[in-house]
Backbone as CSV, one residue per row, in Angstrom:
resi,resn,N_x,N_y,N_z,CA_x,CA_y,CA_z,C_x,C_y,C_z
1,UNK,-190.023,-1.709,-4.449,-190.617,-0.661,-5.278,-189.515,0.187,-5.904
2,UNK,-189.320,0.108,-6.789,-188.498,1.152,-7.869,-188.908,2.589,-7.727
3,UNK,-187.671,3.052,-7.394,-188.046,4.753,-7.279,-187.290,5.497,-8.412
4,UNK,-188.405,6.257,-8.693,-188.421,7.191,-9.732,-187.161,8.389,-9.859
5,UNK,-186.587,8.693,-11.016,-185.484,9.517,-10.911,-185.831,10.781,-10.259
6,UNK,-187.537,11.257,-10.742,-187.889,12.735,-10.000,-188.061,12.428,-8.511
7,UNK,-187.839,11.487,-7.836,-188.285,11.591,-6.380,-186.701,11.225,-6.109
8,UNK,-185.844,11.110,-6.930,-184.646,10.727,-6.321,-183.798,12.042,-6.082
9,UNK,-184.460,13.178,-7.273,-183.985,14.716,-7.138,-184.715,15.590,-5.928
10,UNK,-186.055,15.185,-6.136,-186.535,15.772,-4.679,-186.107,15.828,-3.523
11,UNK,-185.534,14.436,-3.371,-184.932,13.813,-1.887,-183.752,14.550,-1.923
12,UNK,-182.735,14.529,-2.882,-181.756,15.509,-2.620,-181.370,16.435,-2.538
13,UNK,-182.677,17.528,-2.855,-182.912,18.691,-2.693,-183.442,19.084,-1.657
14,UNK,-184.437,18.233,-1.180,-185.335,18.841,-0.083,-185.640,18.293,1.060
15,UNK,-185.858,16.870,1.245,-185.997,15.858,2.187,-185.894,16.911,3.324
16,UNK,-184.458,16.807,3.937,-183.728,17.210,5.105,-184.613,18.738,5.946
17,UNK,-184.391,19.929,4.316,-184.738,21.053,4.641,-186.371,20.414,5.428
18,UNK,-187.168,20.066,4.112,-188.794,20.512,4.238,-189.000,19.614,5.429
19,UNK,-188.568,18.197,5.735,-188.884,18.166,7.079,-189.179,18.401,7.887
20,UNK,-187.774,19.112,8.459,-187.297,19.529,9.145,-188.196,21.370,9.652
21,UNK,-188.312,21.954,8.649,-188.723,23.010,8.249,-190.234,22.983,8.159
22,UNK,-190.794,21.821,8.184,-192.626,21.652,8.439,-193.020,22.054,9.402
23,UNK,-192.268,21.482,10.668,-192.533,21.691,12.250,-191.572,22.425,12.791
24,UNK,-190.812,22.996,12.075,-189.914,23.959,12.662,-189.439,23.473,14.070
25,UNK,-188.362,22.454,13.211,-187.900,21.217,13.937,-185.945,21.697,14.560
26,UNK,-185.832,21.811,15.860,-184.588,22.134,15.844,-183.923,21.747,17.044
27,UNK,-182.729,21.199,17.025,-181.902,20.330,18.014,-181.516,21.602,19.454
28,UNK,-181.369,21.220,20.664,-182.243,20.238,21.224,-183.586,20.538,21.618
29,UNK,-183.970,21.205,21.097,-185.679,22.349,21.807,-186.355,20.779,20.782
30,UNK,-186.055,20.047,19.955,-186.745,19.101,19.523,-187.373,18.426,20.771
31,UNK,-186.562,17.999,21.789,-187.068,16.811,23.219,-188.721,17.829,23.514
32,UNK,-188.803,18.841,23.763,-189.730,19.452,24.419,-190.659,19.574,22.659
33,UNK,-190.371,19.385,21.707,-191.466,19.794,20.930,-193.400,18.975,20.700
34,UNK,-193.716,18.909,20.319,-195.284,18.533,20.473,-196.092,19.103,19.116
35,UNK,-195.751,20.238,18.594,-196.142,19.906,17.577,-195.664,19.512,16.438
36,UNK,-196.327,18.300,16.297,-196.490,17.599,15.004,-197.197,17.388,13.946
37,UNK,-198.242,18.726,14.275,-199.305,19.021,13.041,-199.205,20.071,13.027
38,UNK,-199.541,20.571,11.580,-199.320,21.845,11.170,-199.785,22.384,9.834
39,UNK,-200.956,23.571,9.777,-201.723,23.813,8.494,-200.895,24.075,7.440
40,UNK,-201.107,23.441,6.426,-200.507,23.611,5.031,-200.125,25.331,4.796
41,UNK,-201.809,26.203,4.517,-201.553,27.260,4.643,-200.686,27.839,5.657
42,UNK,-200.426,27.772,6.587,-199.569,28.644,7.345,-198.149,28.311,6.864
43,UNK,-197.739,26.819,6.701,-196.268,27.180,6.066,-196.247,27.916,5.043
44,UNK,-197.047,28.155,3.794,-196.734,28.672,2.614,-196.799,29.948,2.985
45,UNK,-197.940,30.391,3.858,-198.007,32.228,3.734,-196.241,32.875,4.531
46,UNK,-195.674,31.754,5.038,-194.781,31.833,5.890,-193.391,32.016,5.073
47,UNK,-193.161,31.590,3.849,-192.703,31.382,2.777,-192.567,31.705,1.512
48,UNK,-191.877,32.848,0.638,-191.768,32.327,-0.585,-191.012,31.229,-1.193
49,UNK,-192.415,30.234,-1.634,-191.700,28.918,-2.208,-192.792,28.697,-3.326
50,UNK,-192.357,27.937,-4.437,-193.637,27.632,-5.859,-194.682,26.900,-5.094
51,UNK,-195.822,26.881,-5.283,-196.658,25.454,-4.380,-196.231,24.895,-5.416
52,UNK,-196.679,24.097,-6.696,-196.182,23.253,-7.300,-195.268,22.508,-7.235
53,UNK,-194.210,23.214,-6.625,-193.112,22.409,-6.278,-192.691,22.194,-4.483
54,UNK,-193.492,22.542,-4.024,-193.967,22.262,-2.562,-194.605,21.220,-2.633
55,UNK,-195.939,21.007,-2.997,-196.848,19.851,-3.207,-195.953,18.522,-3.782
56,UNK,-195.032,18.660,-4.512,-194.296,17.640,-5.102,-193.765,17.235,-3.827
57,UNK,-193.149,18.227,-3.068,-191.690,17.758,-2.073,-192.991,16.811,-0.942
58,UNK,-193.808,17.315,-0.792,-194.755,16.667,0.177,-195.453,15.507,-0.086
59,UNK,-195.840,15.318,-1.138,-196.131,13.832,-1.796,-194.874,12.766,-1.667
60,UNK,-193.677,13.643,-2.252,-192.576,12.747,-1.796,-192.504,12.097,-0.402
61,UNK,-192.537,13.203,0.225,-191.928,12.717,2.313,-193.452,11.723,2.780
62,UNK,-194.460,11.829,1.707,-195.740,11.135,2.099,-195.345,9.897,1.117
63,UNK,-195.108,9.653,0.404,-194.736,8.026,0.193,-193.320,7.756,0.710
64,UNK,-192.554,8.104,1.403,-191.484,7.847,1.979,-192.280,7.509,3.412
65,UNK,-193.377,7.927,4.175,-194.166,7.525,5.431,-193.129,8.318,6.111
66,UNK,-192.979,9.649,5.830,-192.667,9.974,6.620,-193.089,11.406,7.611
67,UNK,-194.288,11.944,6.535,-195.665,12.539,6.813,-197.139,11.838,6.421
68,UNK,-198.357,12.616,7.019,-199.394,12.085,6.552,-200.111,13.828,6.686
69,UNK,-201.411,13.609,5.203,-201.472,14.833,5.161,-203.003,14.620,5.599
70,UNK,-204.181,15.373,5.779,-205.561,14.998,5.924,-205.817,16.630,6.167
71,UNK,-207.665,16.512,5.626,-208.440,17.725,5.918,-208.966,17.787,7.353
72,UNK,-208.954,19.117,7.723,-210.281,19.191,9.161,-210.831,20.360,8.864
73,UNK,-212.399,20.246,8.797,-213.118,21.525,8.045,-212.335,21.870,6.434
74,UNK,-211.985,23.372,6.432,-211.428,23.597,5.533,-209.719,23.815,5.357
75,UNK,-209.279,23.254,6.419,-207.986,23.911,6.420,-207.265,22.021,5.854
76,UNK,-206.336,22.058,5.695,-205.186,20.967,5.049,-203.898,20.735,6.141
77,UNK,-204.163,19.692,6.732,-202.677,19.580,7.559,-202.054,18.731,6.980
78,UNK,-200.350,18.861,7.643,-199.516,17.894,7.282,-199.169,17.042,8.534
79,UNK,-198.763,16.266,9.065,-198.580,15.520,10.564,-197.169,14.855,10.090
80,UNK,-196.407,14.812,11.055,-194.960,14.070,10.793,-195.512,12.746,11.730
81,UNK,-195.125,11.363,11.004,-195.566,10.455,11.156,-194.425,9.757,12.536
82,UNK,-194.643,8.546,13.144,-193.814,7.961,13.820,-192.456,7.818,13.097
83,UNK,-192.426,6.922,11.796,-191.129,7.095,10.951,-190.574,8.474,10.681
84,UNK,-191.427,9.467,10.710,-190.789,10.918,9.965,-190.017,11.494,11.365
85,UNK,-190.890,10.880,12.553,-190.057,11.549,13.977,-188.671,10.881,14.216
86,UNK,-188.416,9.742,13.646,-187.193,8.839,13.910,-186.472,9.540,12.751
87,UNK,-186.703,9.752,11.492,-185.832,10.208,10.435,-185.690,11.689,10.869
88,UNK,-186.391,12.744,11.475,-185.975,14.178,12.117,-184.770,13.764,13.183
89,UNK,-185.066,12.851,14.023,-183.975,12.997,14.885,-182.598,12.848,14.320
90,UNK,-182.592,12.073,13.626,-181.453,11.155,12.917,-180.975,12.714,11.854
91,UNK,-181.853,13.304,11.562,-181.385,14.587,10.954,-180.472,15.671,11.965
92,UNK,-181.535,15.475,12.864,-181.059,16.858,13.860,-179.761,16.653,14.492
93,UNK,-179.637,14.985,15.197,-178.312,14.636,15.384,-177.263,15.299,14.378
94,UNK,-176.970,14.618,13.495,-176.078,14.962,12.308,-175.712,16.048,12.521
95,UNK,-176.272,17.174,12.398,-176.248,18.776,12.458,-176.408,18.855,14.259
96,UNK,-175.986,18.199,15.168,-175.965,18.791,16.578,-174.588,19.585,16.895
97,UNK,-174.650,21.231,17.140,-173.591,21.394,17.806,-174.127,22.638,18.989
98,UNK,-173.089,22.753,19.810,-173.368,23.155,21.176,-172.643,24.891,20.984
99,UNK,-173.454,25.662,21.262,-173.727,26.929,21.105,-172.310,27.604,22.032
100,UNK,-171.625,28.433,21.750,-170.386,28.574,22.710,-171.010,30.274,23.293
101,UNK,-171.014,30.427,24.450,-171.313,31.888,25.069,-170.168,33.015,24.827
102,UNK,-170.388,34.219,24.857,-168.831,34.922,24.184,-168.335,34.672,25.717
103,UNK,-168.571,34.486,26.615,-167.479,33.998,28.002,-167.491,33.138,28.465
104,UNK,-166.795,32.477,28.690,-166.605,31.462,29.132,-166.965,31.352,30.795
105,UNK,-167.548,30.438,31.201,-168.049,31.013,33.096,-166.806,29.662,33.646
106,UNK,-165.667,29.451,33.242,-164.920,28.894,34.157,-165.172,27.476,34.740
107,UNK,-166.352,26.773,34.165,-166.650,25.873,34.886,-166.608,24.722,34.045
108,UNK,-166.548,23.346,34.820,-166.181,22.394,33.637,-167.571,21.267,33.264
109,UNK,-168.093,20.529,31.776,-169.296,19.794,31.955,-168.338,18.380,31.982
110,UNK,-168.862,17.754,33.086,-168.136,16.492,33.305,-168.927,15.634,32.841
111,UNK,-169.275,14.674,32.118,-170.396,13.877,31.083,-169.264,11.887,31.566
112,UNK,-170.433,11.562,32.252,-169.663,10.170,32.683,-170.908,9.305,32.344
113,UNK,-170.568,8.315,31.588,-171.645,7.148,31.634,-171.314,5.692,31.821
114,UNK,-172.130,4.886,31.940,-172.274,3.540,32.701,-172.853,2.675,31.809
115,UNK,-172.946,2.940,30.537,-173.580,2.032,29.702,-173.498,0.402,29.681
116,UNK,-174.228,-0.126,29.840,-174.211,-1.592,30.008,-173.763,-2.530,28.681
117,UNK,-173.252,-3.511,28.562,-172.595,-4.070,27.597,-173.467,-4.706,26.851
118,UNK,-175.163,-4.971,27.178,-176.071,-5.295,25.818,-176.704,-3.980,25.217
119,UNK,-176.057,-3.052,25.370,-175.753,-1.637,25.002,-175.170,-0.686,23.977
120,UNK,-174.421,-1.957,23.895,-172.805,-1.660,23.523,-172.563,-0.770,22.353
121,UNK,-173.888,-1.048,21.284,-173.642,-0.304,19.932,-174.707,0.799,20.474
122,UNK,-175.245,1.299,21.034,-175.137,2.451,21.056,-174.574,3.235,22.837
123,UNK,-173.549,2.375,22.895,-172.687,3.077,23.770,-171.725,3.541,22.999
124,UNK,-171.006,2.743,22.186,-169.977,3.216,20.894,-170.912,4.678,19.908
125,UNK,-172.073,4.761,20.096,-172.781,5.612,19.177,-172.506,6.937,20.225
126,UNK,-173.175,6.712,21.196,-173.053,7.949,22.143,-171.844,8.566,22.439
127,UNK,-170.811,7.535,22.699,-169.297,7.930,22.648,-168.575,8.826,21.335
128,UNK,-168.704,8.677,20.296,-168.951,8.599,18.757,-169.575,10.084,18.782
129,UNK,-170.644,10.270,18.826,-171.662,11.923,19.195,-170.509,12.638,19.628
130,UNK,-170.400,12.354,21.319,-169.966,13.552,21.764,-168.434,13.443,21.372
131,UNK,-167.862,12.866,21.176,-166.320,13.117,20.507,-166.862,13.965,19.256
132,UNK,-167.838,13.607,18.127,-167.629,14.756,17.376,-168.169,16.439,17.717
133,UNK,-169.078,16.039,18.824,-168.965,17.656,19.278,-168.125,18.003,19.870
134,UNK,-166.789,17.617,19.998,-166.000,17.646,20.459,-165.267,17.911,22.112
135,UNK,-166.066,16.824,23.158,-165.891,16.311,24.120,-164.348,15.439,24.246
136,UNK,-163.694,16.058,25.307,-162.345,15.248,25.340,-162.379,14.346,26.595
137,UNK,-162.016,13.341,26.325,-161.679,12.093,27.221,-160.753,12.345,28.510
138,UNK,-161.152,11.926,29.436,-160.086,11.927,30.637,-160.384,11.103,31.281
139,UNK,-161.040,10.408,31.287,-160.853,9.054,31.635,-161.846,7.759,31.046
140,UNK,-161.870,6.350,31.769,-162.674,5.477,30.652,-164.460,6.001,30.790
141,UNK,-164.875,6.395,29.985,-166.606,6.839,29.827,-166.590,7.799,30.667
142,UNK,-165.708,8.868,30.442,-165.742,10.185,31.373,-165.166,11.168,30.301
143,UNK,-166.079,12.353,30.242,-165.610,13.286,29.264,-165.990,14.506,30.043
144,UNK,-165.432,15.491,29.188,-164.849,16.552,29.716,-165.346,17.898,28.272
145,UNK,-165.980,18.820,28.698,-166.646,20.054,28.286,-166.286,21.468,28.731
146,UNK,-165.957,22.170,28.140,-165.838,24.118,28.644,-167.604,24.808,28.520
147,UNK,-168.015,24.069,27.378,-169.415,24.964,28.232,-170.881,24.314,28.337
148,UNK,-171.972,25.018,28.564,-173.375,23.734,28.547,-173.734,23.212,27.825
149,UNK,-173.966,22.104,27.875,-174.246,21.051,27.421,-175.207,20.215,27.464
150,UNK,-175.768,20.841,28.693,-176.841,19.454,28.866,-177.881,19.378,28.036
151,UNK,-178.453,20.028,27.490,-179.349,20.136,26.457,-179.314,19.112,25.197
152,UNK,-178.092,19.147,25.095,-177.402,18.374,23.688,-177.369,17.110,24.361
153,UNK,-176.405,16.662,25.940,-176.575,15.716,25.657,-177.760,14.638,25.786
154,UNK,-178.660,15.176,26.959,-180.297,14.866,26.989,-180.737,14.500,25.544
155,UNK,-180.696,15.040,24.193,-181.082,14.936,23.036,-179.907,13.622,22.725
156,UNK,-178.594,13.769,22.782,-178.677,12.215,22.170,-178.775,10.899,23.026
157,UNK,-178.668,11.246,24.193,-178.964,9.796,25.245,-180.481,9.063,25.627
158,UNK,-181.052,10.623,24.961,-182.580,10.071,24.339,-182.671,9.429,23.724
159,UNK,-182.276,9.479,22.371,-182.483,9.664,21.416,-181.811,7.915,21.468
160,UNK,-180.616,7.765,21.545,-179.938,6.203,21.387,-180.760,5.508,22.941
161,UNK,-181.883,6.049,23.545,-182.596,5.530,24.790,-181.157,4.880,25.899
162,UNK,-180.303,6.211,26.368,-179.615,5.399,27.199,-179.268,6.479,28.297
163,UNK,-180.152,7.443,28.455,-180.439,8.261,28.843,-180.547,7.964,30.543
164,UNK,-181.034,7.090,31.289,-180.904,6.596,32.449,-179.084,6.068,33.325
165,UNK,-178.178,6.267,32.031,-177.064,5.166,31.999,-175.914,6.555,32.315
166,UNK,-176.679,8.241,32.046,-175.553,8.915,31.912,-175.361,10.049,32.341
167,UNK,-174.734,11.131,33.190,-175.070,11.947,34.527,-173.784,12.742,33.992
168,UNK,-174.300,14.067,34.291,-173.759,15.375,33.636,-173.176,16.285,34.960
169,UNK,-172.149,16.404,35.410,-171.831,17.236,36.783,-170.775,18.904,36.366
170,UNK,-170.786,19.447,36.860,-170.515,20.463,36.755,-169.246,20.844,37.969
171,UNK,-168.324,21.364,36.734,-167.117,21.305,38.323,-166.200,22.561,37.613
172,UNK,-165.628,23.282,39.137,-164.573,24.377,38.984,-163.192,23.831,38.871
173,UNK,-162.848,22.612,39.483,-161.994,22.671,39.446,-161.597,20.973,38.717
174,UNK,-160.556,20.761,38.137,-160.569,19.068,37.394,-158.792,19.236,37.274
175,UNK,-158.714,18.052,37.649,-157.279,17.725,37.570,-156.850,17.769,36.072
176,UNK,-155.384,18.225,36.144,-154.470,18.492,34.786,-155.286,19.193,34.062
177,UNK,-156.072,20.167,34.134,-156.718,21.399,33.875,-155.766,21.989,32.651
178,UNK,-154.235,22.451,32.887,-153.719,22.922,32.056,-153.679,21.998,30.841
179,UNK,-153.479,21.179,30.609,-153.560,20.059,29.560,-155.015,19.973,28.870
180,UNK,-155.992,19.818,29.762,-157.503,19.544,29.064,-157.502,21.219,28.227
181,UNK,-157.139,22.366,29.231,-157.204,23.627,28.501,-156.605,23.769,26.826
182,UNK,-155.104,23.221,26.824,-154.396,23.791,26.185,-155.433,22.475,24.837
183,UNK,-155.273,21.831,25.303,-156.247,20.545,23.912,-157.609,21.244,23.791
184,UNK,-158.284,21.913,24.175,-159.660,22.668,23.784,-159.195,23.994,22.470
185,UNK,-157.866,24.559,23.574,-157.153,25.452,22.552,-157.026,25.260,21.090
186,UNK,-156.231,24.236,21.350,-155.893,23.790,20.084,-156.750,22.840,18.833
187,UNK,-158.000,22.818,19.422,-159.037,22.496,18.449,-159.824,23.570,18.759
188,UNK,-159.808,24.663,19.103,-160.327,25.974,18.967,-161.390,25.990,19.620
189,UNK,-161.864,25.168,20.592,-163.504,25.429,21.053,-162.967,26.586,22.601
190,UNK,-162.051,26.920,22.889,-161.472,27.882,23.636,-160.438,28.423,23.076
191,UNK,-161.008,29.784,23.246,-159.830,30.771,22.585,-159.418,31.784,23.799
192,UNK,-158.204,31.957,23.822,-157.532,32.526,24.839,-157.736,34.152,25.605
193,UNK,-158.745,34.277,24.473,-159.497,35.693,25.217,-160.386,34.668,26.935
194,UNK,-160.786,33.692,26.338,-161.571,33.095,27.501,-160.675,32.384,28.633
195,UNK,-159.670,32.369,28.529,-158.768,32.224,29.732,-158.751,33.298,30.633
196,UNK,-158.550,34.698,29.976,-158.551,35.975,30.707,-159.831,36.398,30.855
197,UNK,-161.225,36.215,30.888,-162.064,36.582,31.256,-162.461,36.078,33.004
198,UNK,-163.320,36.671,33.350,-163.593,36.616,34.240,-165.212,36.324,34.551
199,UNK,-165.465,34.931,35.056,-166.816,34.479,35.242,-167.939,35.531,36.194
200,UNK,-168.888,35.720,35.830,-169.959,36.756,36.552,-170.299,35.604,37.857
């Protein structure tokens, strides 16, 4: 099917947002979310946006299958479809990063997995994730974190279903500490006020 130049501007304008922004869709509170329907009216009163050009963006994400819209009584819902829940995640990933506390509590997220080798591409995927949230290596399928995490990584070991394969421990103390420190430093996810703080 040949797609049209106006649905090719829509998509690059809006796809991601209105999605995302239907169900007030957001990484990782996504694992626990449930709703997936939601009255037309309530996004708009929620919103200044044109309907005209709302109704467009929604016809779009509805021949993309990636909503479905239907009446009950008088109200108009929109529903994010099975495909629209696989294309949110694949959104929310992209944009996953891990929230830093202004203190640091001293403790380390140790993230080790066991992924099996008919696995493999999304063991390279999961590996891949948390290196760009920037998880450092210390040993083979063992990584290393300054703050929580588990949230994030529950959302992508879900998400690539390998979630059974990968165990999150929590530790005060980790060998060559000064080294893992000074490499957090220096890609900035610890800043040296948080060396001198002191965990509650």
């Amino acid at each position: 099917m040949k797609i049209k130049k106006s649905d090719l501007e829509i998509a690059k304008l809006t796809t991601k947002h209105l999605l995302l922004s239907l169900f007030d869709l957001i990484a990782p509170a996504y694992l626990a979310t449930r709703a997936f329907r939601r009255p037309i009216k309530q996004y708009l009163e929620q919103r200044i946006i044109d309907h005209a050009t709302f109704f467009e963006r929604i016809q779009y994400l509805k021949r993309q299958g990636y909503i479905e819209t239907f009446v009950e009584g008088k109200e108009k819902y929109v529903e994010l479809t099975t495909k629209g829940k696989k294309r949110a995640s694949e959104l929310l990933i992209e944009d996953l990063k891990i929230n830093h506390p202004q203190k640091w509590d001293k403790k380390w997220r140790v993230v080790i997995f066991d992924i099996p080798e008919d696995k493999r591409h999304n063991r390279d995927l999961f590996r891949e994730r948390i290196i760009n949230l920037g998880f450092l290596q210390i040993q083979k399928s063992v990584y290393v974190y300054p703050f929580e995490c588990a949230q994030e990584i529950a959302f992508i070991s879900n998400y690539l279903s390998v979630q059974k394969f990968v165990t999150i421990m929590i530790s005060e103390i980790i060998q060559g500490e000064e080294t893992i420190v000074n490499e957090f430093l220096k890609h900035k996810i610890l800043k040296i006020a948080d060396l001198k703080s002191k965990s509650k």
